[in-house]
Residue frames as qw, qx, qy, qz and C-alpha x, y, z in Angstrom:
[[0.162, -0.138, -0.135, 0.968, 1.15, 28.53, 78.59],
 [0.129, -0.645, -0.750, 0.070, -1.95, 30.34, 79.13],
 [0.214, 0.374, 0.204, 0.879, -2.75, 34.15, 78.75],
 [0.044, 0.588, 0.637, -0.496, -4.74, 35.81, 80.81],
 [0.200, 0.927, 0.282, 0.147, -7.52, 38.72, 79.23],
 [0.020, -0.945, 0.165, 0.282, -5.45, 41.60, 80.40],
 [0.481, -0.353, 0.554, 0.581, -2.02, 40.02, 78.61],
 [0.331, 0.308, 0.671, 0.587, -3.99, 40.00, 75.34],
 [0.003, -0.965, -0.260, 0.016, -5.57, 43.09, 76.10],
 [0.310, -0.749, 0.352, 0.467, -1.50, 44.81, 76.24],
 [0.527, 0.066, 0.594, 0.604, -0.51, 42.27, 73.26],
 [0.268, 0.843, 0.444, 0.145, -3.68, 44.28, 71.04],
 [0.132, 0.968, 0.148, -0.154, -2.14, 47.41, 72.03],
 [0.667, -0.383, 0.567, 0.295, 1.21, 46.28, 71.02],
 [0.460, 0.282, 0.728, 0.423, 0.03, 45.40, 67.79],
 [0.201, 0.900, 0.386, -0.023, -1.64, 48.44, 67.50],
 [0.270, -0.845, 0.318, 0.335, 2.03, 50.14, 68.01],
 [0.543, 0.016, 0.710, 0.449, 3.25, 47.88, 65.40],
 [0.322, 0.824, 0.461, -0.065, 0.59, 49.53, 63.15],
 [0.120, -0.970, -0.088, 0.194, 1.37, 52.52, 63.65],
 [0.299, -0.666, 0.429, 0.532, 4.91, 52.11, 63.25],
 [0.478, 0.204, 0.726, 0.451, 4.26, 50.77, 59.71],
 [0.157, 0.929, 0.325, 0.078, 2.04, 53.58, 58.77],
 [0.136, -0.951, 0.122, 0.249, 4.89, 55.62, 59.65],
 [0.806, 0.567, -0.171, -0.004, 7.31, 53.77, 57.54],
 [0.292, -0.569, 0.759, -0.123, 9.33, 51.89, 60.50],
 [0.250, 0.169, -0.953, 0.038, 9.56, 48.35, 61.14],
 [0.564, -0.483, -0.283, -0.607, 5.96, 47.20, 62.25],
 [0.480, -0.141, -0.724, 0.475, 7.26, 46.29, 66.23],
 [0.248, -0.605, 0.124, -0.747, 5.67, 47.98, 69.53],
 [0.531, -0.186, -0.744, 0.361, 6.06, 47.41, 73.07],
 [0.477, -0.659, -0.300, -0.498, 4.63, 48.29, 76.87],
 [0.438, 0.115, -0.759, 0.468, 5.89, 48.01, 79.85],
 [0.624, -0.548, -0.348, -0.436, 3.46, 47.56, 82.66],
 [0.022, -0.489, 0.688, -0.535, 4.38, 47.87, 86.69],
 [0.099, -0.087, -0.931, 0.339, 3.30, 45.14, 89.70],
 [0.351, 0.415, 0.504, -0.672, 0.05, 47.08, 89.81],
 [0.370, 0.570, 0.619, 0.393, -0.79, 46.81, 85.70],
 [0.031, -0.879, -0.121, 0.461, -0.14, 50.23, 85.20],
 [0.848, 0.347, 0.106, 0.387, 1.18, 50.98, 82.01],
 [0.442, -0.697, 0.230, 0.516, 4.62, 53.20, 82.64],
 [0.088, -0.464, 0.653, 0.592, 5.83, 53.33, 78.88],
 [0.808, 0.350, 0.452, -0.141, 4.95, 52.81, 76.03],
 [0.150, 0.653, -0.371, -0.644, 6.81, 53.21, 72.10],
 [0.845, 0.497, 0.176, -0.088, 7.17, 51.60, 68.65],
 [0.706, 0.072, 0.238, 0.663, 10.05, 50.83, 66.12],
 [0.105, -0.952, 0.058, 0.282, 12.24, 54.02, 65.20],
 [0.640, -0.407, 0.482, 0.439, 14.76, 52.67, 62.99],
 [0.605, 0.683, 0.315, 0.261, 13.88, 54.30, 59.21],
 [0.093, -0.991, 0.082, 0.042, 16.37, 56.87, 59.89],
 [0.728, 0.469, -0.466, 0.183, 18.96, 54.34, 59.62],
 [0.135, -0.466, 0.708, -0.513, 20.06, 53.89, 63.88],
 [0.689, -0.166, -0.465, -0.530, 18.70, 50.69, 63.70],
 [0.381, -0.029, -0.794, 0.472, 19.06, 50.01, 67.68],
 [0.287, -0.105, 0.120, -0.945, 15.87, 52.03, 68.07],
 [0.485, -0.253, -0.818, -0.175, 14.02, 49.19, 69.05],
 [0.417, -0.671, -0.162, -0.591, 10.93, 49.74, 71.32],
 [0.873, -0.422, -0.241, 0.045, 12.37, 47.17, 74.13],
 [0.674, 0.110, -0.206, 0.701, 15.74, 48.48, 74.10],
 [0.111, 0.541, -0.157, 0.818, 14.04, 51.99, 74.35],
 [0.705, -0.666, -0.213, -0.120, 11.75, 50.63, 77.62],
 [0.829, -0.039, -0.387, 0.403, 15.14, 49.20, 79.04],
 [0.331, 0.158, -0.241, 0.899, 16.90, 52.62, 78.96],
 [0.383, -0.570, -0.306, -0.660, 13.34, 54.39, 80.31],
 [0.765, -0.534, -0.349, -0.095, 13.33, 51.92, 83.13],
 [0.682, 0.023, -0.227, 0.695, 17.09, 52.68, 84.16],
 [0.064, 0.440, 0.042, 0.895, 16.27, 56.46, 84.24],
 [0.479, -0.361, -0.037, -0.799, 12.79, 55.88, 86.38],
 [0.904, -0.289, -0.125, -0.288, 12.82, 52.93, 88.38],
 [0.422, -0.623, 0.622, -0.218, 14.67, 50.98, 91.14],
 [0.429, 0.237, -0.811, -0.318, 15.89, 48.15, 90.26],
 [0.317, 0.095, 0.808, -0.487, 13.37, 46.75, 92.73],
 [0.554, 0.431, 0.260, -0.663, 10.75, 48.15, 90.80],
 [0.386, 0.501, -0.598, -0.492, 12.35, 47.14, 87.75],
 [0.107, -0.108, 0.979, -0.139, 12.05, 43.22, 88.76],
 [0.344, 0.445, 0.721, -0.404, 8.32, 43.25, 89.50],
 [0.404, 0.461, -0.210, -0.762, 7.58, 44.87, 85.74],
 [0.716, 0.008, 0.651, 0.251, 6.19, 43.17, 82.66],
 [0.075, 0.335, -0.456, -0.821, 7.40, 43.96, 79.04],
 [0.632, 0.523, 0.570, -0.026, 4.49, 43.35, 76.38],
 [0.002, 0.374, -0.535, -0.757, 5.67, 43.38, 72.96],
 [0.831, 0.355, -0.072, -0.423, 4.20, 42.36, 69.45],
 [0.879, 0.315, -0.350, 0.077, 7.37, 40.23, 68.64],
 [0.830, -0.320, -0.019, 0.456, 10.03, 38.41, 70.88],
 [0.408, -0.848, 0.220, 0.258, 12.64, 40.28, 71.67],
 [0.585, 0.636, -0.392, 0.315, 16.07, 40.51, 69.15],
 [0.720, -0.053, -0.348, 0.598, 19.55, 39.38, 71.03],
 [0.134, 0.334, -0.288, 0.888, 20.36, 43.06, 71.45],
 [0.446, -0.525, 0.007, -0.725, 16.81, 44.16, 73.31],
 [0.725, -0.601, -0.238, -0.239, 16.90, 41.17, 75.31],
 [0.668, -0.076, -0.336, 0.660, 20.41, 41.33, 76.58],
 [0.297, 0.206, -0.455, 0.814, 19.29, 44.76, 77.57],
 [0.536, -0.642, -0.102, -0.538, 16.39, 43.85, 79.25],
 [0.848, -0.077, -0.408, 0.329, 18.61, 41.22, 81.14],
 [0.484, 0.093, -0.286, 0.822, 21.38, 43.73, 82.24],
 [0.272, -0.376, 0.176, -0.868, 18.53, 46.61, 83.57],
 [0.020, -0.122, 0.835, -0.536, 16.76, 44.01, 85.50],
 [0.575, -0.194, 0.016, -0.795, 13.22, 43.74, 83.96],
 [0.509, -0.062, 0.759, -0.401, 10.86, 41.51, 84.88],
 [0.633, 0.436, 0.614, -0.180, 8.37, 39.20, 83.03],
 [0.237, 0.311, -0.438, -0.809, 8.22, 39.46, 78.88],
 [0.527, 0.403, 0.692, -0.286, 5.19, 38.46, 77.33],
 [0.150, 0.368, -0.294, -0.869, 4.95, 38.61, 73.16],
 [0.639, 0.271, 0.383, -0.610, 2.63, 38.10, 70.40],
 [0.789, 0.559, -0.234, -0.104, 5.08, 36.68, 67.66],
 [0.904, -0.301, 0.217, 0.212, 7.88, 34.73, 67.93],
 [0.080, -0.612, 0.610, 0.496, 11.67, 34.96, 66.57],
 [0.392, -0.029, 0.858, 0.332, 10.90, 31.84, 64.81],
 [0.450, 0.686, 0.569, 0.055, 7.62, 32.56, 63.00],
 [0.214, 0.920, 0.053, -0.322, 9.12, 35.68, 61.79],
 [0.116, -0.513, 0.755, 0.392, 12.34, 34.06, 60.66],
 [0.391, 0.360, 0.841, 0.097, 9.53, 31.40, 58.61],
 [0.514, 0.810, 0.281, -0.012, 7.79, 34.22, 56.92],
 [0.170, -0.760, 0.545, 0.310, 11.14, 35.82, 56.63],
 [0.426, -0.214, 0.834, 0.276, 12.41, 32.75, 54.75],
 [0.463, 0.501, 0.730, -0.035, 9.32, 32.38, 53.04],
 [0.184, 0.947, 0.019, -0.263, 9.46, 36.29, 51.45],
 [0.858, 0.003, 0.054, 0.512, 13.29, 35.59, 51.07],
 [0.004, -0.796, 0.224, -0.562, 14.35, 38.52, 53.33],
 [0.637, 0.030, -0.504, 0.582, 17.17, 36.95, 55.48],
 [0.129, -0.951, 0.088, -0.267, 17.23, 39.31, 58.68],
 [0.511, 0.702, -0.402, 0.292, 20.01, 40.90, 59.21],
 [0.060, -0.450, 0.804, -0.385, 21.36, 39.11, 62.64],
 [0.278, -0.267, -0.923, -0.005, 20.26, 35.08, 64.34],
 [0.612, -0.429, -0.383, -0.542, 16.91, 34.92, 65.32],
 [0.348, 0.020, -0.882, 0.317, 17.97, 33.65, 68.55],
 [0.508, -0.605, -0.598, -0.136, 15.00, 32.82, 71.71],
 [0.249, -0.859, 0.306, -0.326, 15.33, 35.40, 74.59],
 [0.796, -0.531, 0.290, 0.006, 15.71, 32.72, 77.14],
 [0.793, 0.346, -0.130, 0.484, 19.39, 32.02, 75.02],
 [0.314, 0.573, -0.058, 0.755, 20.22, 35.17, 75.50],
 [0.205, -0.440, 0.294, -0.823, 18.73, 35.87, 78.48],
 [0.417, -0.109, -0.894, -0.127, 17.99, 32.55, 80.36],
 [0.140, -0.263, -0.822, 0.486, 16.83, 33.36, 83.94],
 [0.179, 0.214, -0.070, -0.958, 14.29, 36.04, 82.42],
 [0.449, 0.469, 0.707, -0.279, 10.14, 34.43, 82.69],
 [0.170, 0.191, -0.402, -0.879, 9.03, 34.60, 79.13],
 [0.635, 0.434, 0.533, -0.353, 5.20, 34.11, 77.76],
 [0.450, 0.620, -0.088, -0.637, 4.71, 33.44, 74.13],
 [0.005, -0.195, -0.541, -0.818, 3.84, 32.96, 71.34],
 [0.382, 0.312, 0.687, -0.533, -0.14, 34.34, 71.34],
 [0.341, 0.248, 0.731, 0.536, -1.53, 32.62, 68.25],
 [0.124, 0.783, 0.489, -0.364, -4.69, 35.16, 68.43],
 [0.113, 0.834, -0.146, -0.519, -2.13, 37.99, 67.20],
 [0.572, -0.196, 0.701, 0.378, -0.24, 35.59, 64.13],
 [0.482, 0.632, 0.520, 0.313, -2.20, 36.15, 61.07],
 [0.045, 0.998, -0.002, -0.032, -2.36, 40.69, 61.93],
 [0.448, -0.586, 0.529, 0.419, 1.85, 40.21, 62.87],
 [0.572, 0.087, 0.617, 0.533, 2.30, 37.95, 59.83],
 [0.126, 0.910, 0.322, 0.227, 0.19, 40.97, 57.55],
 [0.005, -0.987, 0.138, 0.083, 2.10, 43.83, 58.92],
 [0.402, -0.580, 0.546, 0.452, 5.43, 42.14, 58.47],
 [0.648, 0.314, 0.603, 0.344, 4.55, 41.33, 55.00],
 [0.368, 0.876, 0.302, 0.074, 3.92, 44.46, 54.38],
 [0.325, -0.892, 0.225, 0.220, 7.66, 45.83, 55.43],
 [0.389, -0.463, 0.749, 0.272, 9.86, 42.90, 54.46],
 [0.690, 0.277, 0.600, 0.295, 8.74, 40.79, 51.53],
 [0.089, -0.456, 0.442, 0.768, 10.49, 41.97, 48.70]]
């Protein structure tokens, strides 16, 4: 697998939403969604210090894309996140029909520093394509691994 500039130009700002949500004292995640023309169409960050912890940024594209797009359009999109997709966000990126996901951490490296902090999270790490098999994924992009593996230290290690 192979990145192209502009995917790691979306992951960056991804990671920059991750930031952000840590500065605000979420979970350090952030995603993009980006139409057939590279337009970005959405953008948010975790939302889940409030205790609704389905406020994940992919789950909130999903319901964005349902509201504002055909499911034509919806096909030809790609999500850019900072980390793979939880079960829940990608079973609903499955069921609204996006297209393409592209992230900059894995489930697995984050369940490794996870393990490593010994801060269990709190449902299976599972790979999208489980959960969501016919659905083109890109990732890991090692570039973003050290800044991901930093902001989730700073959230989770007890």
């Amino acid at each position: 697998m192979s990145l192209r500039d502009d995917d790691l130009t979306r992951l960056s700002r991804c990671v920059e939403l991750a930031r952000e949500a840590l500065d605000n004292g979420d979970e350090p995640f952030g995603s993009i969604l980006v139409d057939a023309d590279g337009r970005t169409l959405f953008e948010d960050r975790n939302r889940v210090k409030d205790g609704d912890h389905t406020r994940h940024p992919e789950f909130a594209i999903a319901r964005w894309a349902v509201d504002n797009l055909s499911p034509a359009e919806r096909a030809h999109t790609t999500v850019y996140t900072s980390g793979e997709h939880c079960p829940m966000c990608a079973a609903a990126h499955a069921w609204v029909g996006l297209g393409r996901i592209v992230y900059a951490t894995s489930s697995a490296q984050l369940s490794g520093w996870l393990q490593e902090w010994d801060a269990p999270p709190p449902v299976a790490p599972l790979p999208i394509t489980t959960v969501a098999p016919r659905v083109t994924v890109e990732g890991p992009a090692a570039e973003f691994a050290e800044t991901m593996k930093a902001l989730y230290e700073a959230k989770f290690r007890l």
